[in-house]
C-alpha positions in Angstrom: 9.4 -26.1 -32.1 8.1 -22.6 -31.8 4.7 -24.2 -30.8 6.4 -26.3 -28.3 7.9 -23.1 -26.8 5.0 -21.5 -26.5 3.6 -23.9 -24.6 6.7 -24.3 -21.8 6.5 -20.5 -21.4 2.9 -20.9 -20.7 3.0 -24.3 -18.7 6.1 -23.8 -16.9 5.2 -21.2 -14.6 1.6 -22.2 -14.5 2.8 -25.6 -13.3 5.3 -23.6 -10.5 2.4 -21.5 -9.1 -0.1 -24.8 -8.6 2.6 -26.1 -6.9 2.9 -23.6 -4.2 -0.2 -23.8 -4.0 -0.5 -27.6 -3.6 2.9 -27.1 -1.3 0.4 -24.2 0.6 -2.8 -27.4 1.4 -0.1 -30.2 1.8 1.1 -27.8 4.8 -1.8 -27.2 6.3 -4.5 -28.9 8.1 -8.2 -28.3 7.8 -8.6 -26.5 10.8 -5.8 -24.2 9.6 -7.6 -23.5 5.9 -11.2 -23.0 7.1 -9.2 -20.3 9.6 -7.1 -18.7 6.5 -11.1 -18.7 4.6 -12.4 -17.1 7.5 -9.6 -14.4 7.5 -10.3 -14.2 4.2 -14.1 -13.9 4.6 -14.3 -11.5 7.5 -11.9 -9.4 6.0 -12.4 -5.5 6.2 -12.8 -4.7 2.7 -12.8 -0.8 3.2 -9.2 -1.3 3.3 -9.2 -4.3 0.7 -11.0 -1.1 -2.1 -8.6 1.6 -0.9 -5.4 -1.2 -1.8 -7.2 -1.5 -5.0 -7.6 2.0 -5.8 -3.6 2.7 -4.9 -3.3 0.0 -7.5 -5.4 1.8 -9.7 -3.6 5.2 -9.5 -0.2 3.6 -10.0 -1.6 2.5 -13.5 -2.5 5.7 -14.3 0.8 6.8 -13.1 2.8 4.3 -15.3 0.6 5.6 -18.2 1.7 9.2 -17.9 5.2 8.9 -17.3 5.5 6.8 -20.3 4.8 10.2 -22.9 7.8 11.2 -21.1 10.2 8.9 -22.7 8.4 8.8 -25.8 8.2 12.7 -26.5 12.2 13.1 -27.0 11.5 10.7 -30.3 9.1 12.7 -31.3 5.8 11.0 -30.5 2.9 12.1 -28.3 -0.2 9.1 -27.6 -3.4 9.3 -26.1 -3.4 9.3 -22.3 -6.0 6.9 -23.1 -4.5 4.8 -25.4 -1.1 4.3 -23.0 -3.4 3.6 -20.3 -5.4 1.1 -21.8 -2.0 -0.5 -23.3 -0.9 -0.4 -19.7 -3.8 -2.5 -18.8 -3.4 -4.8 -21.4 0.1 -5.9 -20.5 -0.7 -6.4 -16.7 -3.8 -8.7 -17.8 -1.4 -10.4 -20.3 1.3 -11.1 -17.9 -1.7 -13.4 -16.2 -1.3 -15.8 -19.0 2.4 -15.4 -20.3 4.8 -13.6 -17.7 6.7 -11.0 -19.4 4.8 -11.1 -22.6 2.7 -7.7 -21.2 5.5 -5.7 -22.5 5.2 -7.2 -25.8 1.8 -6.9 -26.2 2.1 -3.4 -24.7 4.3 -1.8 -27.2 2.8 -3.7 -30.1 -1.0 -1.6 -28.6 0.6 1.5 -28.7 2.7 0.9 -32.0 -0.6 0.4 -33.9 -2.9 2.8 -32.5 -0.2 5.6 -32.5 1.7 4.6 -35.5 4.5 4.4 -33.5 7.6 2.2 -34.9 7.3 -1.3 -32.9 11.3 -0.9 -31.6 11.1 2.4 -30.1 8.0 2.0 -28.5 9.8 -1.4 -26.8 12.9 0.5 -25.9 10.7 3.0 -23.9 8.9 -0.1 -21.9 12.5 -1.4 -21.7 13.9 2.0 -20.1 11.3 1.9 -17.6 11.7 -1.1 -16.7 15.5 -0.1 -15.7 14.6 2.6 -13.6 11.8 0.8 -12.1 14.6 -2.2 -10.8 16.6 0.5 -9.7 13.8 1.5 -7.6 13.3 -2.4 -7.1 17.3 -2.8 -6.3 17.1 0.6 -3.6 14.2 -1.3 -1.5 15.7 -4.5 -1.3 18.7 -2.4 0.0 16.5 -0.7 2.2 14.7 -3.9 4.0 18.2 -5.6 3.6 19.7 -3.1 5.6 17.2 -3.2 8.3 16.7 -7.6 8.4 19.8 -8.4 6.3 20.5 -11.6 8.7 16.6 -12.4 8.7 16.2 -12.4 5.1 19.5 -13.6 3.8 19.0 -16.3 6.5 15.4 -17.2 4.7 16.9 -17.3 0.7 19.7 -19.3 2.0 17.5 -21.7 3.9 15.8 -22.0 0.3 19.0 -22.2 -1.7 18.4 -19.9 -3.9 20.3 -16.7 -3.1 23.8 -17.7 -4.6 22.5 -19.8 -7.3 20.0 -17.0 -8.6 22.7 -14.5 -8.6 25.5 -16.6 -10.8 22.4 -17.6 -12.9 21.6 -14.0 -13.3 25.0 -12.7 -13.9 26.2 -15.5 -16.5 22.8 -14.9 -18.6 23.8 -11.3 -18.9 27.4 -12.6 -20.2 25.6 -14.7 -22.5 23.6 -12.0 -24.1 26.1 -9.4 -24.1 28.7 -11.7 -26.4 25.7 -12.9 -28.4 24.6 -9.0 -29.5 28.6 -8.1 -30.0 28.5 -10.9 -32.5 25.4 -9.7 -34.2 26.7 -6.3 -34.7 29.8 -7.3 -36.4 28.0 -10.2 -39.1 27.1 -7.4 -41.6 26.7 -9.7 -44.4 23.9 -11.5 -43.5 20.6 -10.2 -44.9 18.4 -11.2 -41.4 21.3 -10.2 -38.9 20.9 -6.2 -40.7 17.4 -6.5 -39.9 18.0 -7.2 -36.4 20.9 -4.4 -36.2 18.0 -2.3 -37.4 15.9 -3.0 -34.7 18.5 -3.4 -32.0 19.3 1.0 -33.1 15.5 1.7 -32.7 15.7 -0.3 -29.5 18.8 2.0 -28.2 17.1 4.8 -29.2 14.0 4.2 -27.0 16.0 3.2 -24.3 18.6 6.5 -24.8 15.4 8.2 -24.2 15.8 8.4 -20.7 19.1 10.4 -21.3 17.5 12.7 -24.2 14.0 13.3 -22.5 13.4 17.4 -21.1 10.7 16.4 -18.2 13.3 14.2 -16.3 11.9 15.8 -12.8 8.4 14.9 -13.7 9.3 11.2 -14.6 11.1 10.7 -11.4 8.4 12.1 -9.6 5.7 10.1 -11.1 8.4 6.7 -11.1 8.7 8.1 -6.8 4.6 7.9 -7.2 3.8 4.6 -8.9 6.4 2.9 -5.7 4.6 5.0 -3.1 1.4 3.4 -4.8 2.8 -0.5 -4.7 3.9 0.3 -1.5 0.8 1.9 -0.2 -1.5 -0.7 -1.9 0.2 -3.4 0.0 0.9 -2.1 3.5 -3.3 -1.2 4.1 -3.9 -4.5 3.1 -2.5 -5.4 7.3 -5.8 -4.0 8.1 -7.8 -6.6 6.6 -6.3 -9.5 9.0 -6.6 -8.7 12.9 -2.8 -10.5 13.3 -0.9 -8.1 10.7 -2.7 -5.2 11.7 -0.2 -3.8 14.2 2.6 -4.6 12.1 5.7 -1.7 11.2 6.6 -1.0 8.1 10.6 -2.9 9.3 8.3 -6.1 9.0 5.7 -5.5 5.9 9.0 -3.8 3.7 10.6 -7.1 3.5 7.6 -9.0 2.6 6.7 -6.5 0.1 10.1 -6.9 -1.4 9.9 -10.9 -1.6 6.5 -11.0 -2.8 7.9 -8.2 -5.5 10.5 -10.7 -6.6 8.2 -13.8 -6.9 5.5 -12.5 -9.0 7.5 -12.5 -11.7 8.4 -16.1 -11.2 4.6 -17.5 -12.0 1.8 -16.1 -14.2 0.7 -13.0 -12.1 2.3 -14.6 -9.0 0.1 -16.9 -8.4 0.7 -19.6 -5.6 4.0 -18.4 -5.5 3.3 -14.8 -4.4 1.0 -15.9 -0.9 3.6 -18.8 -0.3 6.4 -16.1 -0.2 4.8 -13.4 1.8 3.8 -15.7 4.7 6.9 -17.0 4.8 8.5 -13.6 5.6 5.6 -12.9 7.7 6.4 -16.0 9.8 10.2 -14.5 10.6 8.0 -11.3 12.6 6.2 -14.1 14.8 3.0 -13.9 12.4 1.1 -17.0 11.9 1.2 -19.1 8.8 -2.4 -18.9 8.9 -3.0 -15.1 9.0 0.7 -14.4 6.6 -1.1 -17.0 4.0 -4.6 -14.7 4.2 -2.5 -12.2 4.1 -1.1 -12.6 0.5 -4.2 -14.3 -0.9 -6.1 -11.2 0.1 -3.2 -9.0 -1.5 -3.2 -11.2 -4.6 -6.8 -11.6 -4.9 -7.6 -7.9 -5.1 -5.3 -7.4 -7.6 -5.6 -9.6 -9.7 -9.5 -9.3 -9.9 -8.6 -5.7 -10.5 -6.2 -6.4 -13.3 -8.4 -8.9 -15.1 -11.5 -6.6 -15.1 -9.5 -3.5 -16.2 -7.0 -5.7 -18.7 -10.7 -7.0 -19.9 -12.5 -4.3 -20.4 -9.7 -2.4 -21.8 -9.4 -4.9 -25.3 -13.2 -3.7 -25.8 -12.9 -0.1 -24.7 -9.3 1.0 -27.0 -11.2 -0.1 -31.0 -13.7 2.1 -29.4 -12.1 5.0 -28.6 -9.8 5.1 -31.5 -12.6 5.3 -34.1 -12.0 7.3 -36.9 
């Protein structure tokens, strides 16, 4: 069963992304995808490295802030090693999405002899602050195209649905940990108690760490980065080039929110930008270059640096 698992979470959103992309060449004609490769070809890539190099500094970014929440427990990594753990979880979200964080803490855990739980409530801490970041732009691009965008999730029916989804989930879990906490006679369940305190503790972290100025600067930073890294990217398609950031915010926000959906995004994450793009008058052709050529340099970047980082960290921790 737990093979069969592991092959849904790996095949599931595989299968989603190659069909977005099938949905992407169903929709278009041949005309219209030699345009989208020529796009694609002539693009400026001056603009394309610079996108790539915001990209880069936001990783670096997420790597520092992290000793933040890990010094209140008592622990202080390698820059190094966080970095390359950080680059390890982006390239391992490519195959399993959401298993980055994982993989992440269970780097650092063993390089830094840090205890597996506490290094996982860290990751999880960010990761609040980061959707409240996440939650404040889709505010933001809600408040300037709320009838344009709402308008587009509705179209798609899945606005309402995603949200009582999302809300009876978090029921769900919360019931299930209240009757963990109180089965004290079960062997297995004080094992999980014990790791559910060390996961508290990490996330608490946020609440007990001195340098809270310095981690909302650099969590201010690594936004300013994603932000940055997508908006130069207008430059590499002559259609999107003289779009405002009232049009590029809202894309940036729905291409956020659907590269979680597939491994790294893929299929999904082009499909979903054009399609916002296409509510500013911008051409399925040139919004569809658009996110390849945002996805693309990416990616490429991630699976080079996630790659070369599994060689690089035995390397560097030598003893």
């Amino acid at each position: 069963m737990s093979k069969l698992k592991s092959f849904l979470k790996v095949i599931i959103p595989l299968g989603i992304g190659l069909f977005f992309i099938y949905l992407t060449l169903s929709a278009t004609s041949n005309e219209e995808r030699e345009l989208i490769y020529s796009y694609i070809k002539n693009a400026d890539y001056r603009f394309l490295l610079l996108s790539v190099f915001f990209g880069i500094l936001s990783h670096l970014s997420r790597a520092y802030r992290w000793k933040f929440l890990l010094a209140p427990l008592g622990y202080k990594p390698r820059f190094i090693n966080s970095t390359l753990a950080v680059l390890i979880a982006y390239i391992a979200n490519l195959g399993i999405p959401r298993s980055g964080e994982i993989l992440r803490a269970t780097t650092l855990s063993s390089y830094e002899k840090i205890p597996f739980e506490k290094t996982f409530g860290t990751i999880i801490a960010e990761r609040l602050v980061d959707l409240i970041i996440l939650l404040g732009f889709i505010l933001i691009a809600l408040t300037l195209q709320f009838d344009l965008i709402w308008g587009i999730l509705k179209e798609k029916q899945i606005a309402t649905n995603t949200l009582i989804f999302s809300g009876l989930s978090l029921i769900v879990v919360f019931f299930i940990i209240r009757l963990l906490f109180k089965q004290e006679k079960y062997l297995f369940i004080t094992k999980i108690k014990t790791f559910m305190k060390g996961l508290l503790e990490g996330v608490l972290s946020l609440k007990t760490m001195p340098n809270k100025g310095a981690f909302i600067a650099h969590t201010l930073f690594i936004w300013l980065m994603y932000l940055a890294m997508f908006f130069v990217v207008k430059w590499t398609v002559p259609e999107t080039a003289t779009l405002g950031l009232n049009a590029l915010l809202p894309a940036f926000v729905i291409g956020g929110l659907a590269i979680s959906a597939t491994n790294g995004g893929i299929g999904i994450y082009p499909f979903s930008v054009a399609l916002m793009l296409a509510a500013f008058g911008v051409s399925n052709e040139s919004g569809l270059a658009f996110g390849w050529i945002m996805w693309t340099s990416q990616t490429l970047m991630i699976i080079v640096f996630g790659s070369l980082s599994f060689f690089v960290l035995p390397l560097v921790n030598r003893q």
